[in-house]
NUFI-688922 format. One record per atom (N, C-alpha, C): residue in three letters; x, z, y. Coordinates in steps of 0.2 Angstrom, whole numbers, padded with zeros to 4 digits, always signed. Atoms other than C-alpha are relative to their C-alpha. Last residue first. Example, Ala and Ser with C-alpha at 12.3 -4.5 7.8 and 13.67 -1.06 7.14 Angstrom:
<rs>
SER-0004-0001-0006
SER+0068+0036-0005
SER-0004+0003+0005
ALA+0004+0000-0006
ALA+0062+0039-0022
ALA+0004+0000+0006
</rs>
This chain:
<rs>
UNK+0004+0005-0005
UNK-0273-0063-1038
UNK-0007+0007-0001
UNK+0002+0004+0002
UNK-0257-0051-1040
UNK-0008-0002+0003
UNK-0008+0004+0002
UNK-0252-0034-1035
UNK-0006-0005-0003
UNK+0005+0010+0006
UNK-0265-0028-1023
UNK+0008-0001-0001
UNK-0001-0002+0009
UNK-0256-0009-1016
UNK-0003-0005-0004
UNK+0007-0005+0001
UNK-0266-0013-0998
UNK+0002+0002-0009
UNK+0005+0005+0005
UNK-0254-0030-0999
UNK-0005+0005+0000
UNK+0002+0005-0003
UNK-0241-0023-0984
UNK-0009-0005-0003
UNK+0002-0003-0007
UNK-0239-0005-0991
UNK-0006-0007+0004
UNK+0005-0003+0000
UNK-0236-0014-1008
UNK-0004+0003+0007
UNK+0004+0005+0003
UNK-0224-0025-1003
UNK-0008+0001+0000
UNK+0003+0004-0003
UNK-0215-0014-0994
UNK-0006-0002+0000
UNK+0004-0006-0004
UNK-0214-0001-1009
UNK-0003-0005+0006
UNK+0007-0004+0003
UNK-0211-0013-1020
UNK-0001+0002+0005
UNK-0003-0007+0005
UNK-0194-0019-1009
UNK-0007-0002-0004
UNK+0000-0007+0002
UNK-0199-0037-0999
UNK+0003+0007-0005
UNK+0001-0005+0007
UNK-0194-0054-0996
UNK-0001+0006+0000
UNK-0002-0008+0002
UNK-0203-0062-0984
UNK+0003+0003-0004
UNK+0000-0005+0005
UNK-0208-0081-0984
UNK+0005+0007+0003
UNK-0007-0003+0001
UNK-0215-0095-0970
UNK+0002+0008-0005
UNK+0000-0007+0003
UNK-0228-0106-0969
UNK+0006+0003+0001
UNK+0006-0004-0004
UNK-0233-0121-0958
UNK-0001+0007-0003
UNK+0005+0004+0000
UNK-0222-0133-0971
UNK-0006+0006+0003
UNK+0000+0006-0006
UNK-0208-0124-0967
UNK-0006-0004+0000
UNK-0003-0004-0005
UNK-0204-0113-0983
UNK+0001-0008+0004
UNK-0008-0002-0005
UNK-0214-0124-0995
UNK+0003+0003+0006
UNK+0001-0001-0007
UNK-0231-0120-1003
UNK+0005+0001+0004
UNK-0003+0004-0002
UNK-0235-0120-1021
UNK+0001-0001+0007
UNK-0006-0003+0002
UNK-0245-0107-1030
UNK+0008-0004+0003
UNK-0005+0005+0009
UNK-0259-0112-1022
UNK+0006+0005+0001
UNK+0000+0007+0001
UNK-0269-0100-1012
UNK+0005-0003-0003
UNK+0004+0005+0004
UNK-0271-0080-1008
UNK+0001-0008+0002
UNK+0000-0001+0008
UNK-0261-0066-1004
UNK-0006-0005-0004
UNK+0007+0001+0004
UNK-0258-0068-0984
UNK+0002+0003-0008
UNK-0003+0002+0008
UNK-0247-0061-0972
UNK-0006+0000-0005
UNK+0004-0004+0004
UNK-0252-0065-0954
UNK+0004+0001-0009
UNK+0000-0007+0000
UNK-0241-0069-0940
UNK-0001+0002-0005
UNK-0001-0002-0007
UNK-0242-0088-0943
UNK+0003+0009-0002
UNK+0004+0005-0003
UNK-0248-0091-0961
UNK+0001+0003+0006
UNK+0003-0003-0009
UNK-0234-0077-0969
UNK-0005-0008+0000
UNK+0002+0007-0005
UNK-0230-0079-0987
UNK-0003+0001+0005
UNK+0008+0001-0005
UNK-0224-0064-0996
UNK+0000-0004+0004
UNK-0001+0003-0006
UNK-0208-0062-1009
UNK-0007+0000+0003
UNK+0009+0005+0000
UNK-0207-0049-1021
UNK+0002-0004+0006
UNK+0003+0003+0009
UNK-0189-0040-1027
UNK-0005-0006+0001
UNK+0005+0003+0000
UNK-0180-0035-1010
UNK-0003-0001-0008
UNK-0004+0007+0001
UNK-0164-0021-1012
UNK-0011-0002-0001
UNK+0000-0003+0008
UNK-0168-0005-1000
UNK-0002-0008-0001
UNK-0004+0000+0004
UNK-0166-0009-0983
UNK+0001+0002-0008
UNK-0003-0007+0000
UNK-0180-0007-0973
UNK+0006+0002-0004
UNK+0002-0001-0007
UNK-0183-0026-0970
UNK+0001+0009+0001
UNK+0004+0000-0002
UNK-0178-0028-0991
UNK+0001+0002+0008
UNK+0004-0007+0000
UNK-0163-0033-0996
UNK-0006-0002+0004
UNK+0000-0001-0006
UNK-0154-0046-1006
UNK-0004+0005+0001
UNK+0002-0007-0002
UNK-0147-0048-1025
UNK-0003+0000+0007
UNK-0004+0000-0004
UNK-0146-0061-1037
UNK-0003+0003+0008
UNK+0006-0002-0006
UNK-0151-0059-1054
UNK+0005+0001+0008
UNK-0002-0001-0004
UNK-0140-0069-1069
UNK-0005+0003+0010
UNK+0004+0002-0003
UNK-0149-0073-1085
UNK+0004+0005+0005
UNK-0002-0006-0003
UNK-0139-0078-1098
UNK-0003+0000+0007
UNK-0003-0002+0004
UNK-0143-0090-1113
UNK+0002+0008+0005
UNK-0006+0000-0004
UNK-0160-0096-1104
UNK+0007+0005-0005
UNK-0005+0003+0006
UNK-0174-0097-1117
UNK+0007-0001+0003
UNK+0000-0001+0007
UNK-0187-0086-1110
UNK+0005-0001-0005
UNK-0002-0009+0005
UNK-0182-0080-1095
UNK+0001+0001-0005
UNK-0008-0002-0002
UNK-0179-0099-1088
UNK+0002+0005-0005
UNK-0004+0004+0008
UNK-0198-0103-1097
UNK+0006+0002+0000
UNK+0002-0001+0007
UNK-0206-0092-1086
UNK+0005-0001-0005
UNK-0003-0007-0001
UNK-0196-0098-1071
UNK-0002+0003-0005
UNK-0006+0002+0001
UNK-0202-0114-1074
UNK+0004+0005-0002
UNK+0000+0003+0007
UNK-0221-0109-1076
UNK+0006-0002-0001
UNK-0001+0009-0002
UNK-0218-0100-1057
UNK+0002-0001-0009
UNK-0007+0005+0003
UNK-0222-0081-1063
UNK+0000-0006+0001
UNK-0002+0005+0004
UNK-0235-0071-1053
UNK+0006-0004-0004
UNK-0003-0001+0005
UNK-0231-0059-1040
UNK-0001-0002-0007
UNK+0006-0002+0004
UNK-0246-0068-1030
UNK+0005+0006-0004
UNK+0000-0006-0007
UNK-0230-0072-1015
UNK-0008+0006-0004
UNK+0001+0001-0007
UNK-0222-0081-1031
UNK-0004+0006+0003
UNK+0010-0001+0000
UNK-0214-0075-1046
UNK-0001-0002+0008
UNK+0003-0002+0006
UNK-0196-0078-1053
UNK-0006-0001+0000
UNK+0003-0004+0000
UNK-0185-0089-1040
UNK-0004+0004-0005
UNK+0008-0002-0004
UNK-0173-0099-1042
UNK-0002+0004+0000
UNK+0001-0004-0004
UNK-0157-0108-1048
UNK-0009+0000+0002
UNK+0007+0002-0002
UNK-0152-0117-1066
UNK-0001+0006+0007
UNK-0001-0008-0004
UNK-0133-0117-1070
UNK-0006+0000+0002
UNK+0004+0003-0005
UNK-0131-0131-1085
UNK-0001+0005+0005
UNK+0002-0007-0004
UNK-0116-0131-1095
UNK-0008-0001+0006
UNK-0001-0001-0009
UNK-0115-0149-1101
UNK-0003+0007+0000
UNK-0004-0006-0002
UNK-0113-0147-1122
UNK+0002+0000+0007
UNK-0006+0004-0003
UNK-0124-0162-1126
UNK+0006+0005+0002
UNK-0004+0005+0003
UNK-0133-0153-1139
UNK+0005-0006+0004
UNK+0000+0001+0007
UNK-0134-0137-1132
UNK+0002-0006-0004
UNK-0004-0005+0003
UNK-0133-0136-1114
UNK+0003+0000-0007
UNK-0007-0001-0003
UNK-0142-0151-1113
UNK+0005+0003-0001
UNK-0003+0005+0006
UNK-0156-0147-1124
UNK+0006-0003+0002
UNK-0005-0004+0006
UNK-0157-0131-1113
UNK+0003-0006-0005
UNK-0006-0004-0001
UNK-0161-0140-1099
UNK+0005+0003-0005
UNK-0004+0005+0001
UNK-0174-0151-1108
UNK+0008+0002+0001
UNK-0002+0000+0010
UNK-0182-0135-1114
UNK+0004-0006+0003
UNK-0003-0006-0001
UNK-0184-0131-1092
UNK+0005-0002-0011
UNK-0007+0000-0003
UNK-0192-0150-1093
UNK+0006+0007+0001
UNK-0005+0007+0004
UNK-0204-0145-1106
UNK+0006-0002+0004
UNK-0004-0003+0003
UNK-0208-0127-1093
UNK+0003-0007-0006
UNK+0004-0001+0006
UNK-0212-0139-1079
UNK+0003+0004-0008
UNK+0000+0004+0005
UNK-0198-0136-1065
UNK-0007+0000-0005
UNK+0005+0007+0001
UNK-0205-0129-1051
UNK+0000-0006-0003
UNK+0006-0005+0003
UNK-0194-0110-1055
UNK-0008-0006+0001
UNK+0003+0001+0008
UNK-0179-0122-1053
UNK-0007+0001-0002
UNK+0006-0001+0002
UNK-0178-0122-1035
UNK-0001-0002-0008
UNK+0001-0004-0005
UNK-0158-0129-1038
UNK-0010+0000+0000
UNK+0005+0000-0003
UNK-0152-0135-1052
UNK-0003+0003+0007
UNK+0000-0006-0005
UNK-0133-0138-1056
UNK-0008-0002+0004
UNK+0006+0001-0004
UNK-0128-0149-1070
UNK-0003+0008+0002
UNK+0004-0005-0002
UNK-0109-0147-1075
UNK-0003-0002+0005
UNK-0001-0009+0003
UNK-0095-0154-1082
UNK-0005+0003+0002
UNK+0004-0004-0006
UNK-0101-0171-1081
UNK+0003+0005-0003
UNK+0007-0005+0003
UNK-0091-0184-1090
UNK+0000+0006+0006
UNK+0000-0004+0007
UNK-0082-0197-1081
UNK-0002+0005+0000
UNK+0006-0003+0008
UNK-0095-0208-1073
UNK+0006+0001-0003
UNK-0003-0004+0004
UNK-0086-0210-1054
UNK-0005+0000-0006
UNK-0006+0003+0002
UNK-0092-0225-1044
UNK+0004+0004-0007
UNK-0006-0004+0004
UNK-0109-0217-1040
UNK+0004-0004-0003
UNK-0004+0007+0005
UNK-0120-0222-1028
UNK+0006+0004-0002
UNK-0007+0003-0002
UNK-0131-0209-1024
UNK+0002-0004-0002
UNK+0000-0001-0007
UNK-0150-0206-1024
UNK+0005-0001+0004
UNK-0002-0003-0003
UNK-0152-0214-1041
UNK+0001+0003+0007
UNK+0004-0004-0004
UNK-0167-0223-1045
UNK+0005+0006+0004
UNK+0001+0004-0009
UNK-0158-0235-1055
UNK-0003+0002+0005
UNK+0007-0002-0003
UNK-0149-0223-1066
UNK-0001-0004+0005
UNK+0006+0007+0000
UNK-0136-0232-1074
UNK-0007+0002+0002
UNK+0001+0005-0007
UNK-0119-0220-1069
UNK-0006-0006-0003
UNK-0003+0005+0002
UNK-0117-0214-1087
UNK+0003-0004+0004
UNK-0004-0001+0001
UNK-0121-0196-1081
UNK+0005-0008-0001
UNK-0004+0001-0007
UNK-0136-0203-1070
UNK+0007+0001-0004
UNK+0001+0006-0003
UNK-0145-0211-1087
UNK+0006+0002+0007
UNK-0005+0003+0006
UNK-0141-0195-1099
UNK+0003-0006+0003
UNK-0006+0000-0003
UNK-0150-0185-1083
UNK+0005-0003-0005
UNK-0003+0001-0008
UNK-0164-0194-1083
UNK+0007+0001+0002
UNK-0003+0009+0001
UNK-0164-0195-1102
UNK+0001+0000+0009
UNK-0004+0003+0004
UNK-0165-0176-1102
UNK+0002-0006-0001
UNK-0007-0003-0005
UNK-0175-0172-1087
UNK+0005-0002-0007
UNK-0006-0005+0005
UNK-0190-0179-1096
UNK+0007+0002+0003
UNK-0007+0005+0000
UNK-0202-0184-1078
UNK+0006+0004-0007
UNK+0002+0004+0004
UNK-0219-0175-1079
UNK+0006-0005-0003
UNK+0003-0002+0004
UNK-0218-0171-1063
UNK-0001-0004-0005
UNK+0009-0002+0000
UNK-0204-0177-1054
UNK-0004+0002-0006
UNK+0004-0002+0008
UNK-0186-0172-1056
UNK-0006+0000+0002
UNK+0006-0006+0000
UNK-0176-0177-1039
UNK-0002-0001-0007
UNK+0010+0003+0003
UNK-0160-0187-1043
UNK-0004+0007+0003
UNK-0001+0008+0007
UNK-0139-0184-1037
UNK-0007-0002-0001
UNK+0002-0003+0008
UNK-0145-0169-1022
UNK+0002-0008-0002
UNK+0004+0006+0001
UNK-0138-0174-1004
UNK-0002+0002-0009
UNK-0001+0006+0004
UNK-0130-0159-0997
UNK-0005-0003-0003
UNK+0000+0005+0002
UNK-0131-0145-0984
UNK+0002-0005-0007
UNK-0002+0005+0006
UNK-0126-0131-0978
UNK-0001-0002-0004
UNK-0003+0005-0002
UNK-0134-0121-0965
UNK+0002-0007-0002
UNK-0007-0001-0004
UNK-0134-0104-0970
UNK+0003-0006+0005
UNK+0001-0005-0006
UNK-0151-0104-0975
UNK+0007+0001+0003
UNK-0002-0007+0000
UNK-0142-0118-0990
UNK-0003+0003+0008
UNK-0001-0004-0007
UNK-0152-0134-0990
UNK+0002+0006+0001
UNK-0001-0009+0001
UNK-0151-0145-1005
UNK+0002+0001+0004
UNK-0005-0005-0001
UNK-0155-0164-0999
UNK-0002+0006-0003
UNK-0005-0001+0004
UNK-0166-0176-1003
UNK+0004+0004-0002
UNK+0002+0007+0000
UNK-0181-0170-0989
UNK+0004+0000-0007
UNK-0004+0002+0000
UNK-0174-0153-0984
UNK+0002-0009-0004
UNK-0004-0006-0008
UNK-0187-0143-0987
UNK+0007-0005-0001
UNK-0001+0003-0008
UNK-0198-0156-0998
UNK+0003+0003+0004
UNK-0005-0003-0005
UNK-0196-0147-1016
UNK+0000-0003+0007
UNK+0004-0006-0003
UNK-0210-0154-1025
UNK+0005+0002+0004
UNK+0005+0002-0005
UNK-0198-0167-1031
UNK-0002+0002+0004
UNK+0006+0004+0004
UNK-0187-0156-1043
UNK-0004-0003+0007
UNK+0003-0004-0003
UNK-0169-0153-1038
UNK-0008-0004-0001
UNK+0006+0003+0001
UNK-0154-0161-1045
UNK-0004+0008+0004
UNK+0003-0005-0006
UNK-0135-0159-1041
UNK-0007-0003-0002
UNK+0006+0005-0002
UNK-0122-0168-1054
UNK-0003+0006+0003
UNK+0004-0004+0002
UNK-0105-0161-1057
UNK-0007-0004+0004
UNK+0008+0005-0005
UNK-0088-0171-1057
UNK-0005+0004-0003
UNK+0005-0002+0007
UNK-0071-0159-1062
UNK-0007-0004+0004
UNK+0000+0005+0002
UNK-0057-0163-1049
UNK-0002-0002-0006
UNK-0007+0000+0005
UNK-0051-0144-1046
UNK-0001-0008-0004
UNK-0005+0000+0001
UNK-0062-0146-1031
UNK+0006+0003-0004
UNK-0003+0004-0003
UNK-0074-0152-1036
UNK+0005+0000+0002
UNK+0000+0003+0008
UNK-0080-0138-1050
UNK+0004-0006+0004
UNK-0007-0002+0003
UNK-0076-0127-1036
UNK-0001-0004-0003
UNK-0007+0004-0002
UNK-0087-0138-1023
UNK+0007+0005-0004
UNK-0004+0010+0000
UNK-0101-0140-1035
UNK+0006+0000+0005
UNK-0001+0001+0004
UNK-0101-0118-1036
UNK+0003-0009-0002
UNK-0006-0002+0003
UNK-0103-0116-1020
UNK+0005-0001-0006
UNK-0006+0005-0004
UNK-0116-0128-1017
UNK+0007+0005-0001
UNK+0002+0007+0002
UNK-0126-0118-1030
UNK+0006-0004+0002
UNK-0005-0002+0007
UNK-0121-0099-1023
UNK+0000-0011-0004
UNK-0009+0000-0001
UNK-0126-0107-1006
UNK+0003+0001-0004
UNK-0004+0007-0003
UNK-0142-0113-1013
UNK+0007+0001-0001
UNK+0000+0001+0005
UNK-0146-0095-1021
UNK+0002-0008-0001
UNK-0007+0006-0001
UNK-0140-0086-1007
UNK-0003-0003-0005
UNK-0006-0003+0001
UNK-0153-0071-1006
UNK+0007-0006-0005
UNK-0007-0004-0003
UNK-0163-0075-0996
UNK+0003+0002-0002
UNK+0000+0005-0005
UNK-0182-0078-1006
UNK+0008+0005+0004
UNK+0008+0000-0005
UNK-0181-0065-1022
UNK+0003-0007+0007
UNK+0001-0005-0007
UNK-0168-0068-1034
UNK-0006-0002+0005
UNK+0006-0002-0001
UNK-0163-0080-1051
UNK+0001+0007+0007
UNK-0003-0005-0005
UNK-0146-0087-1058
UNK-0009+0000+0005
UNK+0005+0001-0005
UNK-0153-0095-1074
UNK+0002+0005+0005
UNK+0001-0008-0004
UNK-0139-0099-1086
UNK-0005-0002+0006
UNK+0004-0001-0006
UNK-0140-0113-1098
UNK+0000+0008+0002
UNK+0006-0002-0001
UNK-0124-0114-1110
UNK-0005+0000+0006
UNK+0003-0003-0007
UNK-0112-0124-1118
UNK-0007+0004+0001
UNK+0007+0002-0003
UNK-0107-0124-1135
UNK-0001+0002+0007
</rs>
């Protein structure tokens, strides 16, 4: 049986590039792998965008509301008509590779796992845990829930000690209030911090 793994970290700390790295092992030993990323994601328009530069075209976005399971039973076949790539290859998938996960809807994160499970594609889920509130993103929730193995991935904080929370700047400023949703680049930009930072920075407010 295959599994859902939730590879999970604070802003910065590769979560892309582990991604993209992994579709170019699976590729190159001549194993095909699909690339998705939900809608809401706009940093890189279609694309997965590793901070390091690197790039790729995702196979479908996942909009809201959208069953990620027939979606992806459609790209695997090659008959998605909404596909983002043209795809001449449909033998089977070794493995579906999410990126920003944590803005999946928690029904689409079960779709993951019904993958994993009844179709037996591995599925490798990437993201975050809580936003800049320390809250939990609903996808990321459901990840921790039902995910087979949950893989944490590591960077540091501005004093060095390892990061955990992220914080949203608006210019200069570092906020703690407004939607939960808010892409890096769209006139905002993220932090990750330790605790200690974090709290120094927030006046010790954790959450709304």
């Amino acid at each position: 049986m295959a599994k859902l793994y939730f590879r999970y970290g604070a802003m910065n700390s590769g979560k892309s590039t582990g991604l993209l790295q992994v579709a170019f092992n699976y590729e190159e030993r001549g194993q095909r792998v699909v690339l998705a990323k939900p809608h809401v994601d706009t940093k890189g328009d279609t694309a997965i965008v590793s901070r390091l530069g690197v790039k790729r075209d995702a196979d479908f976005l996942i909009r809201p509301g959208e069953p990620v399971r027939e979606r992806f039973a459609q790209m695997a076949s090659g008959e998605d008509p909404d596909a983002l790539l043209e795809h001449v290859d449909v033998q089977p998938v070794a493995c579906l590779l999410v990126d920003e996960a944590q803005f999946l809807e928690p029904e689409q994160v079960d779709d993951l796992f019904r993958i994993a499970v009844l179709d037996n594609v591995p599925v490798l889920a990437y993201g975050i845990r809580t936003d800049f509130r320390t809250e939990a993103f609903p996808g990321a929730r459901r990840l921790l829930e039902i995910a087979h193995t949950l893989e944490e991935l590591k960077t540091i904080c501005r004093c060095g000690r390892k990061a955990v929370f992220n914080t949203r700047r608006v210019g200069d400023e570092i906020v703690f209030d407004g939607d939960q949703v808010a892409i890096d680049g769209q006139d905002v930009s993220y932090e990750s911090l330790c605790g200690t930072c974090y709290l120094e920075a927030s006046g010790s407010r954790l959450g709304t």
